[in-house]
C-alpha positions as CSV (number, residue, x, y, z in Angstrom):
1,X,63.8,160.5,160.3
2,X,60.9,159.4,162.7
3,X,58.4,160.3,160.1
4,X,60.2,158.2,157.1
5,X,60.3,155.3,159.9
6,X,56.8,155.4,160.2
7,X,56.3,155.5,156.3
8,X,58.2,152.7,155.6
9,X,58.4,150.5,158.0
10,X,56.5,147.7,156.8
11,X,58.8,147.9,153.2
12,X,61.7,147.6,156.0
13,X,60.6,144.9,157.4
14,X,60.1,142.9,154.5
15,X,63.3,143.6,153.4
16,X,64.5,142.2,156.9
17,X,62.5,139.1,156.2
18,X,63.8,138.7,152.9
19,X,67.6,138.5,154.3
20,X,66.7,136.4,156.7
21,X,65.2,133.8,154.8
22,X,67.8,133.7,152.1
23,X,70.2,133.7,154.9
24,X,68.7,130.4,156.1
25,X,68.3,128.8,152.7
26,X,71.6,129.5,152.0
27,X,72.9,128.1,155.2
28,X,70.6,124.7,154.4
29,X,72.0,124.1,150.6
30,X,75.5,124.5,152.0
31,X,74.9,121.7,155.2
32,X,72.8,119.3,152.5
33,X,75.9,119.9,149.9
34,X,78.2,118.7,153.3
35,X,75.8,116.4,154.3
36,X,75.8,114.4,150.6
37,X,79.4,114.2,150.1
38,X,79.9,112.5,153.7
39,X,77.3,110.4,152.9
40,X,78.8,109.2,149.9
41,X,80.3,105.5,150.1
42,X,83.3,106.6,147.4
43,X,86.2,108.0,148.1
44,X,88.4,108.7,144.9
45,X,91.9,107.5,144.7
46,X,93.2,109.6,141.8
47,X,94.3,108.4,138.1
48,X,96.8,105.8,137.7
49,X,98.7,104.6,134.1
50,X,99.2,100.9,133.3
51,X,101.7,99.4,130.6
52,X,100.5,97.2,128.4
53,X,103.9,96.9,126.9
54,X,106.1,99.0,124.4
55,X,104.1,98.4,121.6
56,X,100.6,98.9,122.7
57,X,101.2,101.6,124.9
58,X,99.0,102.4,128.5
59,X,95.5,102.2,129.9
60,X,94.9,105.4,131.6
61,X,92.7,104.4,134.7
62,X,90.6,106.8,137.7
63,X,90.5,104.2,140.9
64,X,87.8,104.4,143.5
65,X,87.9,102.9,147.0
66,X,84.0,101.7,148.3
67,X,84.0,102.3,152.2
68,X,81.2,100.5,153.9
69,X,78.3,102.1,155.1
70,X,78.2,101.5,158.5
71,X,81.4,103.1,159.3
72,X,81.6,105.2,155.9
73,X,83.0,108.3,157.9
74,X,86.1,106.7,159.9
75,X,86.8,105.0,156.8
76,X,86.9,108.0,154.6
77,X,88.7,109.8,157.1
78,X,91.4,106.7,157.1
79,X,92.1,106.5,153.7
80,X,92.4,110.4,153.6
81,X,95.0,110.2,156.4
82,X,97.1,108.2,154.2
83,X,96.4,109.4,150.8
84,X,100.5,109.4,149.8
85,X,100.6,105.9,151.3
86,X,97.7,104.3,149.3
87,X,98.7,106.0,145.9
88,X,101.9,104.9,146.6
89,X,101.2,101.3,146.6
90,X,98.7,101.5,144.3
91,X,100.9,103.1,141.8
92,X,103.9,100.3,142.4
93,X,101.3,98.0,141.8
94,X,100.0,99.4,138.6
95,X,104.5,99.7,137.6
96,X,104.6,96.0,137.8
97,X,100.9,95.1,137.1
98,X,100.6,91.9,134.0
99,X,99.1,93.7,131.2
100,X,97.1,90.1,130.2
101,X,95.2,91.0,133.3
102,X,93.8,93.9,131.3
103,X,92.5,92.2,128.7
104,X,89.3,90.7,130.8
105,X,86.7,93.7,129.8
106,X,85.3,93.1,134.1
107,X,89.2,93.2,135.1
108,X,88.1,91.3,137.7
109,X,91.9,89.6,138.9
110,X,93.2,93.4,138.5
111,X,90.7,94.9,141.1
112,X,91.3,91.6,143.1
113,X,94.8,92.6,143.4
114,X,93.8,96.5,143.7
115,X,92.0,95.5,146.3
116,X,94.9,93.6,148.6
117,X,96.6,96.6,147.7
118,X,94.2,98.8,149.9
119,X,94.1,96.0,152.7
120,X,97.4,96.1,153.2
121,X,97.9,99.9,153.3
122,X,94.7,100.5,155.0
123,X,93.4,97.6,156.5
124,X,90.7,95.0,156.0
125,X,87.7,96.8,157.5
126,X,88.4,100.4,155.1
127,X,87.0,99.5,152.2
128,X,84.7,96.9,150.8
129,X,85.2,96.9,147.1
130,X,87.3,98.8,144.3
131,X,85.5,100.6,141.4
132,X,87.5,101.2,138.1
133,X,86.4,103.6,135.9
134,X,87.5,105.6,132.8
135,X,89.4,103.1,131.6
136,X,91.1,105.0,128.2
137,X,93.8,103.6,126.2
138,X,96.3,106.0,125.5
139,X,99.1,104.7,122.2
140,X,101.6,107.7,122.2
141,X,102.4,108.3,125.8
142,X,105.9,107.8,125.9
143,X,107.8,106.5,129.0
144,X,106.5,105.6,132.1
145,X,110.4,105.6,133.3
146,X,111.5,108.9,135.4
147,X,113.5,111.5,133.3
148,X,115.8,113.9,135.0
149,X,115.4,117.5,133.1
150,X,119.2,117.8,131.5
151,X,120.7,120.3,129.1
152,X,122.1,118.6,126.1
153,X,124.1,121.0,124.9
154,X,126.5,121.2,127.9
155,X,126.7,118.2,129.5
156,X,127.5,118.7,133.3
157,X,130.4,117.4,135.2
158,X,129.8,116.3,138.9
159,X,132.6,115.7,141.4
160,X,131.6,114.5,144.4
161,X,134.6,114.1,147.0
162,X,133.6,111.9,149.9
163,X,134.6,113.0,153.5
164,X,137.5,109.9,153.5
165,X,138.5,110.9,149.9
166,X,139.4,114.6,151.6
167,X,141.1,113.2,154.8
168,X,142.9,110.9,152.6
169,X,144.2,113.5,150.4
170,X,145.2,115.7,153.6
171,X,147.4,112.9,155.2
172,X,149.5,112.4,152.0
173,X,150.2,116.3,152.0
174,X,150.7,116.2,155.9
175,X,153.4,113.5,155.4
176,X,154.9,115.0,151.8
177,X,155.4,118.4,153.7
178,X,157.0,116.3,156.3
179,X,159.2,114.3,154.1
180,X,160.6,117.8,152.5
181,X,161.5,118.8,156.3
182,X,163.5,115.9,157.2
183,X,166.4,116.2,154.7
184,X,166.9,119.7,156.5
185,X,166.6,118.6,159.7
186,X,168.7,116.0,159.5
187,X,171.6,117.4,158.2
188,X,174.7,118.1,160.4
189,X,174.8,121.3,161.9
190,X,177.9,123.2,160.4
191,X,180.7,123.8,162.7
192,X,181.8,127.0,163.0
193,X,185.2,128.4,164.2
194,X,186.6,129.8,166.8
């Protein structure tokens, strides 16, 4: 074992060396890959559906918040805190949005509004600008309107009976069990004889 150690240990030690510096490379592409994307002054907001109106049917839109650069990190890290918050409004916006706003090709008054949307989620200092892209205009999408799954072919029947329906419904037996006991109990006790 000693003598294949002294053989070979120059290959062995390349091969060490080898490791080592993929090792590090590795270790640098993964900080520079971190590094970019928390340098990055966008912070998607996720895809969002406009109606235009029954006839014409959505605009399919993917919403990006700018963050300034100064503070780029606390910023990111706000809107990502409240993620459900800003879609939220965002998406109650684009529910009741104008569609004649869409028809300017910068959509300038619709990012304007966007925008207010964000400030008043997130706050003034979060983001400086909002970037709309993919802006696709979908005909046949059907209902923006929330459908509850149902089985047509046997329509269900819910009864819900409320709390005061029940004690109601206990009193009026309480006193109709009551009202059968009286006649009894008040009729005269029979005499017997002596």
């Amino acid at each position: 074992m000693i003598e294949t150690l002294r053989r070979y240990w120059i290959g062995l030690l390349v091969l060490v060396m080898i490791g080592l510096h993929a090792g590090i490379v590795g270790l640098i592409r993964i900080q520079a890959s971190q590094a970019k994307e928390s340098l990055s002054c966008e912070v998607d907001l996720g895809s969002f559906y406009v109606s235009r109106g029954p006839e014409e049917g959505v605009l399919h839109l993917r919403i990006h918040a700018l963050v300034p650069i100064n503070h780029r990190l606390q910023s990111r890290q706000l809107i990502q805190l409240n993620q459900f918050q800003v879609r939220q409004a965002l998406e109650e916006y684009c529910r009741q949005a104008d569609p004649a706003l869409l028809n300017d090709p910068l959509l300038t008054d619709f990012k304007t509004n966007l925008m207010d949307c964000m400030v008043q989620t997130v706050g003034e200092t979060a983001t400086e600008d909002v970037v709309v892209t993919e802006v696709r205009h979908i005909k046949e999408f059907g209902s923006l309107s929330f459908q509850a799954a149902s089985d047509d072919k046997k329509p269900s029947k819910r009864m819900v009976i409320t709390r005061q329906a029940k004690d109601q419904q206990r009193k009026a037996e309480h006193e109709a069990s009551h009202e059968e006991e009286k006649p009894a109990a008040h009729a005269a006790p029979e005499k017997k004889g002596h």
